[in-house]
C-alpha positions in Angstrom: 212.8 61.4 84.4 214.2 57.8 85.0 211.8 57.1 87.5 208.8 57.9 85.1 210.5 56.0 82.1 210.3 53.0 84.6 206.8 54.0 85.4 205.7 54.0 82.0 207.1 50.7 80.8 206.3 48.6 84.0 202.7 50.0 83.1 202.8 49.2 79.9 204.2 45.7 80.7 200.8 45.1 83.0 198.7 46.4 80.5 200.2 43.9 77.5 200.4 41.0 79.5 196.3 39.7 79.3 196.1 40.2 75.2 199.6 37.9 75.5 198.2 35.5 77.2 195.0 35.7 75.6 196.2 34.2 72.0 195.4 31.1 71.8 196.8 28.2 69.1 194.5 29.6 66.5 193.2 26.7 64.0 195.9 26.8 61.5 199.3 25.0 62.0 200.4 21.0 61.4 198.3 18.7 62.3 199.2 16.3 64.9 201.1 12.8 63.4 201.2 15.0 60.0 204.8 15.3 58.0 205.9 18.9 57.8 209.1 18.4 55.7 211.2 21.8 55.5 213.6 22.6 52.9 216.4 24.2 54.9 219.1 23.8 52.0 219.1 26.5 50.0 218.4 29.5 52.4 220.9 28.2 54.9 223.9 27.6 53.3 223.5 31.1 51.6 223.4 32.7 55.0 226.3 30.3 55.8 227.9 31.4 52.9 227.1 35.7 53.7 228.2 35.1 57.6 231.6 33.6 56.5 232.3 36.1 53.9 231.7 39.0 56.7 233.4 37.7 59.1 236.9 37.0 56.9 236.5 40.8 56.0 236.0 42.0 59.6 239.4 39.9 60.3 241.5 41.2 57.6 240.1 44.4 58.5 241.0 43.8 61.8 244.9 42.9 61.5 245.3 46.2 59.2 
């Protein structure tokens, strides 16, 4: 059973690999010398904000 599991996904590895590689840049995206400002302020300090919260309660759960 392992040895077909292992089969199966190295086959399905050599049979994804050409449609990987065949995506190419596509015509959207920045254009080169353009400004791409991001606004990283708001969503990150919330997930700042979420991580610290869990990880103080995984603490105090922790020492109890």
């Amino acid at each position: 059973m392992k040895q077909l599991l292992s089969s199966t996904f190295i086959l399905f590895l050599l049979l994804a690999a050409p449609a990987v590689r065949a995506q190419g840049p596509g015509n959207g995206g920045p254009r080169p010398g353009a400004v791409t400002d991001v606004p990283v302020d708001g969503g990150a300090s919330l997930l700042l904000a979420a991580g610290t919260g869990y990880a103080l309660r995984r603490l105090r759960k922790q020492k109890a």
